[in-house]
C-alpha positions in Angstrom: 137.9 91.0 96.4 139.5 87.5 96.2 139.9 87.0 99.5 137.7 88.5 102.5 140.1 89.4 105.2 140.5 92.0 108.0 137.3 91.7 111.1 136.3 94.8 109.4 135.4 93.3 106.1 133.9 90.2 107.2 131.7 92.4 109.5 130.6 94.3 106.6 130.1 91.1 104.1 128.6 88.8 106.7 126.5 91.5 108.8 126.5 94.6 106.8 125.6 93.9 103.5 122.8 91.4 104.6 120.9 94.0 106.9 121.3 97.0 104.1 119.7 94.2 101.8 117.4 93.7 104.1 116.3 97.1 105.3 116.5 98.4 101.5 114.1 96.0 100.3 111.5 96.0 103.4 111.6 99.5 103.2 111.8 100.8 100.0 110.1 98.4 98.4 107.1 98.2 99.7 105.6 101.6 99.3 107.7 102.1 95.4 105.0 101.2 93.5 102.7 103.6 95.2 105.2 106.3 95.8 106.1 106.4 91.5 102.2 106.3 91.3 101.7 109.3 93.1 104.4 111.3 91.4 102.8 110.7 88.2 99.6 111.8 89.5 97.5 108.6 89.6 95.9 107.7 92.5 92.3 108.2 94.0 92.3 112.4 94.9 90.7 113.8 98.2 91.4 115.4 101.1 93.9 114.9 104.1 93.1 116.4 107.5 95.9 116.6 109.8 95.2 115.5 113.7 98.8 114.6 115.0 101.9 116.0 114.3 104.9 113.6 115.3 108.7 114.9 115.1 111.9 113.0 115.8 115.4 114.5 115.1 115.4 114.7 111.4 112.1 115.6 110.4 108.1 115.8 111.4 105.5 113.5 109.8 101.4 114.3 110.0 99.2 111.9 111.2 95.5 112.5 110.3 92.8 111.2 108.1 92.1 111.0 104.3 89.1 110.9 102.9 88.1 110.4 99.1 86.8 113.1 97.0 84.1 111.0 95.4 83.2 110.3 99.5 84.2 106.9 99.1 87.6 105.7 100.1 88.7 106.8 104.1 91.4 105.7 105.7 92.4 107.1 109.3 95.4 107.4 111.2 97.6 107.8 108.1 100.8 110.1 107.1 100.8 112.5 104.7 103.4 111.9 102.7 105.9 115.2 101.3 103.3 117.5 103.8 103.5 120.6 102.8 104.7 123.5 104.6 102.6 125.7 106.7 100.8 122.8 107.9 98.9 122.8 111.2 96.2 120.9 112.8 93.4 120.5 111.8 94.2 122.0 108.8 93.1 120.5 105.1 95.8 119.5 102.3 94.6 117.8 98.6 96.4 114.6 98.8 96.2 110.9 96.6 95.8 107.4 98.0 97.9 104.8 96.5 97.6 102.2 98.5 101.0 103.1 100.2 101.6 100.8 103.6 100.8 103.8 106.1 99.7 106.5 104.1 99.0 109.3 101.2 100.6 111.5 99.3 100.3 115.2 99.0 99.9 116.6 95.3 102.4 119.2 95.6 104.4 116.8 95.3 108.0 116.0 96.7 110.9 113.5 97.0 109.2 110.5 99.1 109.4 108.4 95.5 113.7 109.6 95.3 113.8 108.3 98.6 112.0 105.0 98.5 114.3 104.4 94.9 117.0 105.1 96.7 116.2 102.6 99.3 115.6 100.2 97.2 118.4 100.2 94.7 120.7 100.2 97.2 119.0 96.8 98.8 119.1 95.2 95.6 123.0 96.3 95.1 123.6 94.9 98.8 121.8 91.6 98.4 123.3 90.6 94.7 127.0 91.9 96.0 125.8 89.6 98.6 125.0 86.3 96.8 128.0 87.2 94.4 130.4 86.7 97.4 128.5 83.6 99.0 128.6 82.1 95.5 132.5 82.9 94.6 133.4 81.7 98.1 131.5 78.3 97.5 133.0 77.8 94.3 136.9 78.7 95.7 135.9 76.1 98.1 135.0 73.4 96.3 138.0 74.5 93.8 140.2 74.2 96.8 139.1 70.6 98.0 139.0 69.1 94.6 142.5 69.9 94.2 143.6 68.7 97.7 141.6 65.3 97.8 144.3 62.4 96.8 143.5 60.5 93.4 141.4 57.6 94.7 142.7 54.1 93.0 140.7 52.9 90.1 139.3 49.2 90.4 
């Protein structure tokens, strides 16, 4: 890509691959860590009780609270991250705290960690195609005026 040109492609280099950067990385990587934690199984185990399911288009999310097996940790007004099917409230599901942003995961697992890689990989990918372009386009620049500034006369 030597030279950015078309509305189309500066929209997407100047607009585009900054807010996929941007959403990617707030996104994804905040909750990685504890998403990759729960797939492996570490985590503190208890007991998620669902209060509030909450649907959009795409897909419902359950809103309850999580309490600790040992009776110590509680959190309230979480999501239960890769709920399982079936369910319903006030219902009971084994679940792990990670320390995820808003919630816990459920130990029958599922693809919240995919997800959240996804996300994130595809910020990084934005934000170094990103600083790749700013950099080249710098560097053209100065390139450009070095060879278009008159030779000065020596003293």
């Amino acid at each position: 890509m030597d030279k950015i040109n078309g509305w189309r492609t500066k929209i997407f280099v100047w607009i585009g691959l900054p807010v996929i950067a941007a959403i990617g990385l707030m996104l994804g990587a905040t909750d990685l860590v504890p998403a990759w934690q729960a797939k492996g199984g570490s985590g503190t185990p208890g007991t998620f009780t669902a209060v509030d399911e909450e649907c959009s288009r795409r897909n419902c999310e359950w809103h309850g609270d999580f309490v600790a097996a040992d009776g110590g940790a509680r959190r309230t007004d979480v999501i239960l991250y890769d709920a399982p099917d079936g369910l319903s409230q006030g219902g009971t599901a084994p679940a792990r705290d990670t320390d995820a942003r808003k919630g816990v995961f459920s130990t029958t697992g599922g693809s919240t960690w995919l997800l959240l890689t996804g996300l994130t990989v595809a910020g990084l990918v934005a934000a170094v195609a990103w600083v790749v372009i700013v950099v080249r386009l710098i560097r053209r620049r100065r390139q450009a005026d070095e060879t278009s500034a008159p030779f000065a006369p020596s003293s």
